[in-house]
SETORSE-124091 format. One record per residue (C-alpha): residue number from 0; residue in one letter; x, y, z. Coordinates in Angstrom, 3 decimals. Example, Ala and Ser with C-alpha at 12.3 -4.5 7.8 and 13.67 -1.06 7.14 Angstrom:
<sites>
0/a/12.300/-4.500/7.800
1/s/13.670/-1.060/7.140
</sites>
This chain:
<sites>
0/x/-206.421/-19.684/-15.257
1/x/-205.755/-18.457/-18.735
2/x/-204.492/-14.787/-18.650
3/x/-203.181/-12.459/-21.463
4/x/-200.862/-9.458/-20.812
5/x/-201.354/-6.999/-23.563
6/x/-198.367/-4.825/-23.958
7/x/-195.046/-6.058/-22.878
8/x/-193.308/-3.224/-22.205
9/x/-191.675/-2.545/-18.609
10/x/-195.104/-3.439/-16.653
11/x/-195.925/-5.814/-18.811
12/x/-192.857/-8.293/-17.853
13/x/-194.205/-7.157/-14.282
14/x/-197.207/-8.420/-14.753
15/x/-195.462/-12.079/-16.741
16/x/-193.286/-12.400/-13.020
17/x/-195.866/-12.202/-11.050
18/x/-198.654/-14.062/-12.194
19/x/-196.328/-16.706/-14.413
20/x/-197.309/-20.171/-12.268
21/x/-197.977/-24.003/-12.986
22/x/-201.669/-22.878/-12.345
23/x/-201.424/-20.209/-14.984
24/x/-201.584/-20.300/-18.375
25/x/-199.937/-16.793/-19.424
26/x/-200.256/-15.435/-22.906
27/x/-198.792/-12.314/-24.317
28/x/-200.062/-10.103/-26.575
29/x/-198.196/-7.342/-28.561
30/x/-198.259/-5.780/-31.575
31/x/-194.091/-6.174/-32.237
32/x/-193.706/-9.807/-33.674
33/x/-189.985/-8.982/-32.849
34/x/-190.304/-9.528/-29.358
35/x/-188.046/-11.550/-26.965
36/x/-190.618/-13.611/-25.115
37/x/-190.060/-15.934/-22.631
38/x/-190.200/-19.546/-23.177
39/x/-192.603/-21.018/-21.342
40/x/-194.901/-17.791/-22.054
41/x/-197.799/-18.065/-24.811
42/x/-197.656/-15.839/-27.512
43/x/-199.986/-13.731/-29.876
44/x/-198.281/-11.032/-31.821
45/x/-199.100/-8.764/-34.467
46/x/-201.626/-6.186/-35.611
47/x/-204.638/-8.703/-34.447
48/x/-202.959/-9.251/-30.892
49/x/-206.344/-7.659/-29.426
50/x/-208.611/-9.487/-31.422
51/x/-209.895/-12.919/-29.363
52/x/-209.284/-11.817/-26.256
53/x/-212.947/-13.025/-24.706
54/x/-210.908/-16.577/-24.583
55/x/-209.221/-15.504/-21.425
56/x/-210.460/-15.763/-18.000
57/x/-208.055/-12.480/-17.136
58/x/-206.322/-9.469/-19.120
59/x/-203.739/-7.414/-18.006
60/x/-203.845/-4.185/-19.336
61/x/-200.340/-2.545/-20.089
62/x/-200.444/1.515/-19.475
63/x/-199.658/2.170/-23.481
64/x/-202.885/0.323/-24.394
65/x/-206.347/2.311/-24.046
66/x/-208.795/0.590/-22.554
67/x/-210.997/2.012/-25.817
68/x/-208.257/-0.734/-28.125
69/x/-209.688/-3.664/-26.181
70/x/-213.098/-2.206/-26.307
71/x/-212.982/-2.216/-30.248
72/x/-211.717/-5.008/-30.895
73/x/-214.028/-7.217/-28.378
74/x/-216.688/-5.058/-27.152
75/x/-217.462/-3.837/-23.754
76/x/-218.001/-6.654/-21.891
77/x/-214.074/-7.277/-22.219
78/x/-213.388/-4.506/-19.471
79/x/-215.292/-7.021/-16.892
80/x/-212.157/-8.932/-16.837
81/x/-209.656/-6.586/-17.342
82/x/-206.789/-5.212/-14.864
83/x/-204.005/-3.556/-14.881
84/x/-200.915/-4.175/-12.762
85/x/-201.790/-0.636/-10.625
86/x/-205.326/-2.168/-9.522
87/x/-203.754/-5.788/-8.555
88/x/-201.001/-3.868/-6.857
89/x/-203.487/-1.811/-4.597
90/x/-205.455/-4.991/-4.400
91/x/-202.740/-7.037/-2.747
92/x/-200.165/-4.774/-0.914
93/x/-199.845/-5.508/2.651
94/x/-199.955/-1.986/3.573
95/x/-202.745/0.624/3.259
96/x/-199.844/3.440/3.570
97/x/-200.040/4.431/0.314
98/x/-199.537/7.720/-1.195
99/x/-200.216/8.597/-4.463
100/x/-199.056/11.336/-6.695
101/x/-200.385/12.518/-9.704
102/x/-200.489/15.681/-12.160
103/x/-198.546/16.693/-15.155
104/x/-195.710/18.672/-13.953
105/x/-193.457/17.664/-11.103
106/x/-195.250/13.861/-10.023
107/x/-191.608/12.414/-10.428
108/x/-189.547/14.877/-8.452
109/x/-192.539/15.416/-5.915
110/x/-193.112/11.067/-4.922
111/x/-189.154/11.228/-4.805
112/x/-189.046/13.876/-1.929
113/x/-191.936/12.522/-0.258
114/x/-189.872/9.336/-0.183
115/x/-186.319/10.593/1.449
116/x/-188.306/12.971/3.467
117/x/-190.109/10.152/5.450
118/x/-187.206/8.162/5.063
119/x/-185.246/10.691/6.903
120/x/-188.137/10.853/9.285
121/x/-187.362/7.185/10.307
122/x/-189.771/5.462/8.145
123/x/-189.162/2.180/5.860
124/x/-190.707/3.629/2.505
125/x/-191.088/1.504/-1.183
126/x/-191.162/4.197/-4.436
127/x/-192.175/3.296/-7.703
128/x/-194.937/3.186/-10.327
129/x/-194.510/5.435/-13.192
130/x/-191.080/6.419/-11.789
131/x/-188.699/3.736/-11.118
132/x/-190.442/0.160/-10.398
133/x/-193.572/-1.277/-11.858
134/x/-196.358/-1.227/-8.683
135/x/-195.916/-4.977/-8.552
136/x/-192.195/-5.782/-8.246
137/x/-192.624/-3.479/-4.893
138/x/-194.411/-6.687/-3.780
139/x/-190.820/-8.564/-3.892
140/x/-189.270/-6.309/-1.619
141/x/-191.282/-7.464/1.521
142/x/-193.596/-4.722/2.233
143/x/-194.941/-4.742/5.748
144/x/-197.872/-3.443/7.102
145/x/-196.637/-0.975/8.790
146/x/-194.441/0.567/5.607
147/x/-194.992/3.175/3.776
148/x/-195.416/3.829/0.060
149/x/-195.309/6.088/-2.379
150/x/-196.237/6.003/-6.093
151/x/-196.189/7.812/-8.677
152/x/-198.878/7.345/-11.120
153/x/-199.510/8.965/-14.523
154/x/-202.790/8.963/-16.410
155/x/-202.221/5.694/-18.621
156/x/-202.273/4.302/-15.227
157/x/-205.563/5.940/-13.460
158/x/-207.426/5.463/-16.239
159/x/-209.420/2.705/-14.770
160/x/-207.993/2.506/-11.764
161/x/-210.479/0.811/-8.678
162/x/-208.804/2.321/-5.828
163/x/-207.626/5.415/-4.090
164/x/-204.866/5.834/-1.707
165/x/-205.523/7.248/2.171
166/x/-203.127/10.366/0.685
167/x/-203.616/11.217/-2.859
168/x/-201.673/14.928/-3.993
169/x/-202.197/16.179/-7.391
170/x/-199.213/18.642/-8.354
171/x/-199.773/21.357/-11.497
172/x/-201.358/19.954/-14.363
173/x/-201.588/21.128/-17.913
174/x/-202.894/19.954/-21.006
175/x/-200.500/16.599/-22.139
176/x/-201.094/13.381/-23.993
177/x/-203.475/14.176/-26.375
178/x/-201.718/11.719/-28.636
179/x/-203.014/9.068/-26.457
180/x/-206.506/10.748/-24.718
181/x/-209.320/11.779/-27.510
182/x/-209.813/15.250/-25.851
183/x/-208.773/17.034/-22.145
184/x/-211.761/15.675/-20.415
185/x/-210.623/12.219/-20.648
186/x/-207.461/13.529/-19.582
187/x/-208.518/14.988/-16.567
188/x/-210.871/12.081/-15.987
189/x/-207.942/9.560/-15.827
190/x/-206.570/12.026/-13.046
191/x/-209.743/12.404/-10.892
192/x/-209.402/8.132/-10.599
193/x/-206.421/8.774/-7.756
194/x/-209.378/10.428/-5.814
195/x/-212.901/9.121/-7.022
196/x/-212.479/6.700/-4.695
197/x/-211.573/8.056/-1.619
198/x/-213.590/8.531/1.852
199/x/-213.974/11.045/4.297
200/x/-211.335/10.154/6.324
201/x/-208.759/9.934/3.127
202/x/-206.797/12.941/2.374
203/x/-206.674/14.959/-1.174
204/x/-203.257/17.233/-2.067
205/x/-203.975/19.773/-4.659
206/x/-201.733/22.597/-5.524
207/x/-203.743/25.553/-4.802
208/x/-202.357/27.907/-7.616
209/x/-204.090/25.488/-10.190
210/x/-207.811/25.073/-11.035
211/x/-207.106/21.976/-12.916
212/x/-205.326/20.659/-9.586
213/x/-208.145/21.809/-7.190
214/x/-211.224/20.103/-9.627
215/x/-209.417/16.577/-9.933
216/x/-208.556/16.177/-6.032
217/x/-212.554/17.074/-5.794
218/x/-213.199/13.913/-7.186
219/x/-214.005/11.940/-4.309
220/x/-214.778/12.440/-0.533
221/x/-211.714/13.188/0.813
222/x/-210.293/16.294/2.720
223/x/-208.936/18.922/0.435
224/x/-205.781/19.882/1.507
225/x/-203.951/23.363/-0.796
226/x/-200.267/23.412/-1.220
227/x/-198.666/26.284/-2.096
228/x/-200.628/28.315/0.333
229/x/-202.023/27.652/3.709
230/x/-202.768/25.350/5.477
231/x/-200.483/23.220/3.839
232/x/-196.886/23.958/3.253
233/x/-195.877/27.645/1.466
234/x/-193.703/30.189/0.545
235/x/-192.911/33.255/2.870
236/x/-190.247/36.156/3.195
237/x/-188.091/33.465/1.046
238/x/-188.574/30.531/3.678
239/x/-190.613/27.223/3.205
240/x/-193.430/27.606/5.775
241/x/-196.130/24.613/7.618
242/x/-198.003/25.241/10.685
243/x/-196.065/28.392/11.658
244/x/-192.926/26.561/11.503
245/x/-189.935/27.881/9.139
246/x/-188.631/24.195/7.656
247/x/-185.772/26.435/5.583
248/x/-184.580/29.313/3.508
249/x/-185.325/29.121/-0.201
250/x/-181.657/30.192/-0.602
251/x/-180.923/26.411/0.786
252/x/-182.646/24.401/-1.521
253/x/-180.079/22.973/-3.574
254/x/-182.294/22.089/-6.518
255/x/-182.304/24.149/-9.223
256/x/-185.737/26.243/-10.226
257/x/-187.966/28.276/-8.428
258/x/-190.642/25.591/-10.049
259/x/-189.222/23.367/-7.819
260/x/-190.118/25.216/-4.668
261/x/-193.688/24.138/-5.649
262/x/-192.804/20.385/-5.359
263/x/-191.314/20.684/-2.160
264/x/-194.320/22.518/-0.714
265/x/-196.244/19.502/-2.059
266/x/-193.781/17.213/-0.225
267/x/-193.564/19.002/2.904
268/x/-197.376/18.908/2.908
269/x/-197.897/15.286/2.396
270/x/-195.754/14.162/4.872
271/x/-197.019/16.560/7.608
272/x/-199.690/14.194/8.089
273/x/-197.396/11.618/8.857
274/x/-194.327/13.166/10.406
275/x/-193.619/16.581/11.860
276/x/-189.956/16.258/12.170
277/x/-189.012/19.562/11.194
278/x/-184.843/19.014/11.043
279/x/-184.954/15.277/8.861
280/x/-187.290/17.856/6.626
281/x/-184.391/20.531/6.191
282/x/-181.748/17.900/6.011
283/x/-183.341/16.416/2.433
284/x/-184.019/19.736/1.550
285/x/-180.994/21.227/1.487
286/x/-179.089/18.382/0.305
287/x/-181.036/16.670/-2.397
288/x/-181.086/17.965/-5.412
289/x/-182.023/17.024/-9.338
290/x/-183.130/14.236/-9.921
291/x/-181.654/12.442/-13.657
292/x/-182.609/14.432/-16.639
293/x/-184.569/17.076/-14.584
294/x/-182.480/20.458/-15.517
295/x/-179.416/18.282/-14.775
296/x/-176.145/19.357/-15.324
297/x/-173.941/17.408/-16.849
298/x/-170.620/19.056/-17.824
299/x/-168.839/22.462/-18.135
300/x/-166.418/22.150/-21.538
301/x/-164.497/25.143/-22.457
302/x/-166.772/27.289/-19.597
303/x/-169.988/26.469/-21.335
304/x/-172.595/23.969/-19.033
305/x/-174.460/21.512/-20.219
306/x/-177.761/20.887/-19.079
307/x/-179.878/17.582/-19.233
308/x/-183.481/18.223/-19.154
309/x/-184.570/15.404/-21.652
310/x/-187.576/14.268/-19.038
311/x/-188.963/17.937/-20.802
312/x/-191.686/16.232/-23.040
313/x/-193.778/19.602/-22.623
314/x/-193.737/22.670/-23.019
315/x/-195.004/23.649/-19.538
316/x/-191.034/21.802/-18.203
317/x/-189.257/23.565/-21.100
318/x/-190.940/26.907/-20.027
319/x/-189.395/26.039/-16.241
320/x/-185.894/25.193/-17.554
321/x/-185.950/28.671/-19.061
322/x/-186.458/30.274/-16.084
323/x/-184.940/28.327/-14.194
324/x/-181.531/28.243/-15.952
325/x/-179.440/31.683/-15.208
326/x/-176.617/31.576/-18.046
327/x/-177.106/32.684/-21.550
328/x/-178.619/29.884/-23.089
329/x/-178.462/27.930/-26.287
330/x/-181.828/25.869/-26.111
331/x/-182.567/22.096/-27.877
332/x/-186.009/21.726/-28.438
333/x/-187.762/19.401/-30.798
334/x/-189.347/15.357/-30.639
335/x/-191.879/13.439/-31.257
336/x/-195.703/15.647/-32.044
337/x/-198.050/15.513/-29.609
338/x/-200.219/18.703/-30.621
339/x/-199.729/20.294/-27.422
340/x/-200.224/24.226/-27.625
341/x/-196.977/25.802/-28.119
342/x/-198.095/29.646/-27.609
343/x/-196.941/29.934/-24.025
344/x/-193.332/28.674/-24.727
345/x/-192.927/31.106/-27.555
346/x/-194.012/33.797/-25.233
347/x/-191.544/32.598/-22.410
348/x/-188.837/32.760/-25.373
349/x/-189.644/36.184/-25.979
350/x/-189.688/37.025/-22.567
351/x/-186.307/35.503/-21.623
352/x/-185.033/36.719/-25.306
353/x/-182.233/38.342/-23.412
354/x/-180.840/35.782/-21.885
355/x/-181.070/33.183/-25.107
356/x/-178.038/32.696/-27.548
357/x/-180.227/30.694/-30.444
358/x/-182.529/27.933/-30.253
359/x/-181.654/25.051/-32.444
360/x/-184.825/23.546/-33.459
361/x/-185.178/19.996/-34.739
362/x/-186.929/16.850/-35.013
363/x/-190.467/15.583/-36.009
364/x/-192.114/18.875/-34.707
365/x/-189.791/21.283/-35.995
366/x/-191.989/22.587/-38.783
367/x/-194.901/23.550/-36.067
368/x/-192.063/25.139/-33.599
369/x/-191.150/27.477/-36.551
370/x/-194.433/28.303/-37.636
371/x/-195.487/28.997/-33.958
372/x/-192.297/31.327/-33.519
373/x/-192.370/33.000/-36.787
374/x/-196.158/33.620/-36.005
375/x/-195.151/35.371/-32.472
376/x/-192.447/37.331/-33.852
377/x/-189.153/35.433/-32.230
378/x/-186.732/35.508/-34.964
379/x/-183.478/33.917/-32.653
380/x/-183.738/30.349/-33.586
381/x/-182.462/28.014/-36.836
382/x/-184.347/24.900/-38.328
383/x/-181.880/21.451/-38.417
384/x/-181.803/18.221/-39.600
385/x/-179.453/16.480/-37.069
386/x/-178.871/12.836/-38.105
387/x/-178.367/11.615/-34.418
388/x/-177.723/13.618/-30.602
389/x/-173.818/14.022/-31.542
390/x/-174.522/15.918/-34.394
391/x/-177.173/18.532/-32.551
392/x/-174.837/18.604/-29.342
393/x/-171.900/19.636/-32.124
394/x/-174.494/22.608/-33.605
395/x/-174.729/23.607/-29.921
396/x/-171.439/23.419/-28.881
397/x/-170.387/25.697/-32.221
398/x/-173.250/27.974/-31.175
399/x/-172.095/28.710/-27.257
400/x/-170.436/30.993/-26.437
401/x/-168.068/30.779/-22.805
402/x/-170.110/31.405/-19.901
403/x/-173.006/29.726/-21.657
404/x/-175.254/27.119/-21.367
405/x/-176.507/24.600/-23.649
406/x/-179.797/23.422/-22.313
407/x/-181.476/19.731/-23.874
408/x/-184.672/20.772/-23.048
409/x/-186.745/19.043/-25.918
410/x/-190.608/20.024/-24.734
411/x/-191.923/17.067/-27.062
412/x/-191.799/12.995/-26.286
413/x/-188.606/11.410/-27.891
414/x/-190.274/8.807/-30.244
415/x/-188.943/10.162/-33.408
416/x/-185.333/9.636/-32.590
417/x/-185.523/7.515/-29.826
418/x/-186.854/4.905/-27.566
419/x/-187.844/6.772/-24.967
420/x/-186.964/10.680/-22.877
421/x/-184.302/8.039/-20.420
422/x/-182.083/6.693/-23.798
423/x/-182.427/10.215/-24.887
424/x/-180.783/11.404/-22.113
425/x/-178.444/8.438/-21.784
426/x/-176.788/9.351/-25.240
427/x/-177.036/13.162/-24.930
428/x/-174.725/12.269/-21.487
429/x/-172.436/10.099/-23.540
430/x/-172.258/12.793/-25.840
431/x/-171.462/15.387/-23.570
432/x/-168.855/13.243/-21.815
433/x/-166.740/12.862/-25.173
434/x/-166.623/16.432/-25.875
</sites>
């Protein structure tokens, strides 16, 4: 069979191991002609790698490339053989115990608890998908049909996905990605894909507090299930609450952020359909706490902390880490522009004004942060031109004072200085470890 794998990013090497075979006759196709490609591997690179693509009996569609790119360049009838590594994943995996996770804010941190808290619970659980490991190299780990797993899946992944999961939970979702999506309903569309699919007997996870939550779990037939409030998993008199049952005090959650509490309700709630073991629940969740570039701290140096919160790329996360952060804070924001509304940060800014040393804007965006600012009145921040992370840590570091913390907490995508939010916050940690 002659197959083409457009995009050969992360998943698309994925997709190269696991259909690669002396039946095969793999192709890739990307638009950098600098590309390391394997040797036995076709090849068509360059800005008409999409074009020609009816010659194949199969493409593989990598999450960066629209479906809409194939589209144009070979018409509709292209999408009739087109996959992606999600819907073969879900097509082949030996177990239907799938759970999938969705939304904009907390998918990552949320499929990561759901995992150690069935873990804990005595169950053999595979994570991955957006987070982690592509859907498919799960497959090498042996999955059995009586395993469980969890993914995490964002919307250059639902897009066109075929299937839905038995449990599908949708955490908080705000507008994001309108770099990639031509307006919010498409957005929201890719979303409602975890759940179109779905039967009565399937279960949807939506977190009650959030419209946008409730009206993509609606998507299919399944059971709507709030979190957040009853009768799934909630706050009350400063305990974690499911059926009655107190699973722990707030003041025992080890993770940082009362935004946070919302992901473990989501947790909690999703596997309470599997697993009522109330202590392996309040053994994760008093134990486990940030997860790598999540409000992370890094460092104190001269009594001044250092947060990581690179994984930030909106401002609905920066907006948390505010909160969520108690010390006098000197704030990094800036990347890559997406468009995204910035009013609601600027009024969190001015909100929390008392508790912010200076913001240090920079990057791509930073003339749209200062107009939005200047436009709401906050006055506390300064415009730089950083040539690399060293140089904005050092215009932190002179700007904190002791008992202060310096917070990376960009609220845009990375892809003006750097490959992606993880080597962001790879070099702002080497940075931080030389101080």
């Amino acid at each position: 069979m002659k197959i083409a794998i457009v995009g050969f990013g992360r998943q698309g090497r994925s997709a190269y191991d696991y259909w690669r075979s002396k039946s095969n006759d793999v192709t890739i196709c990307d638009n950098d002609t600098s590309l390391d490609l394997p040797d036995d591997a076709g090849r068509k690179l360059g800005p008409a790698h999409l074009q020609g693509l009816d010659e194949f009996d199969l493409i593989v569609r990598s999450p960066i490339v629209h479906p809409s790119k194939l589209v144009e360049a070979n018409g509709q009838e292209i999408l009739k053989k087109t996959t992606t590594v999600t819907n073969e994943f879900f097509r082949a995996c030996p177990t239907k115990n799938i759970i999938g996770v969705t939304g904009t804010k907390g998918k990552g941190t949320t499929s990561t608890l759901i995992a150690k808290l069935l873990q804990q619970a005595g169950k053999t659980v595979h994570l991955g998908g957006n987070i982690g490991i592509p859907p498919l190299d799960l497959l090498k780990d042996g999955i059995r049909p009586e395993d469980w797993v969890v993914l995490e899946l964002a919307n250059f992944q639902l897009i066109d996905l075929a299937y839905s999961p038995p449990i599908g939970l949708c955490v908080m979702v705000v507008p994001e990605h309108l770099d990639w999506h031509p307006n919010l309903e498409e957005y929201f569309y890719a979303k409602k894909q975890l759940f179109a699919h779905q039967g009565s007997e399937d279960t949807a996870i939506y977190y009650a507090k959030n419209e946008y939550s409730r009206d993509i779990a609606s998507a299919g037939k399944g059971k709507l299930l709030p979190y957040y409030s009853p009768p799934g998993a909630y706050i009350e008199n400063d305990d974690v609450i499911i059926d009655g049952q107190s699973i722990c005090s707030t003041d025992e959650i080890k993770m940082l952020g009362k935004h946070n509490w919302q992901n473990i309700c989501a947790a909690v709630t999703a596997v309470w359909q599997i697993s009522k073991d109330v202590d392996a629940m309040r053994a994760v969740l008093t134990t486990f706490s940030n997860l790598p570039f999540r409000i992370e701290l890094r460092r104190v140096v001269g009594g001044v902390k250092y947060y990581n919160d690179s994984f930030a790329t909106g401002p609905g996360a920066t907006i948390a880490a505010i909160e969520a952060v108690p010390e006098t804070k000197v704030l990094l924001i800036g990347g890559y522009e997406r468009g995204n509304d910035l009013s609601e940060l600027a009024d969190a800014l001015i909100n929390n004004s008392d508790k912010i040393r200076k913001v240090i804007v920079y990057g791509a965006s930073a003339q749209r942060i200062a107009d939005e600012l200047n436009k709401s009145r906050f006055t506390n921040f300064t415009v730089e031109k950083p040539k690399d992370m060293q140089e904005l840590v050092g215009l932190a570091q002179k700007t904190a004072k002791k008992g202060d913390a310096v917070v990376l907490s960009p609220a845009f995508a990375s892809f003006d200085m750097f490959k992606n939010f993880e080597e962001r916050g790879i070099i702002f940690n080497e940075v931080v470890e030389k101080l």
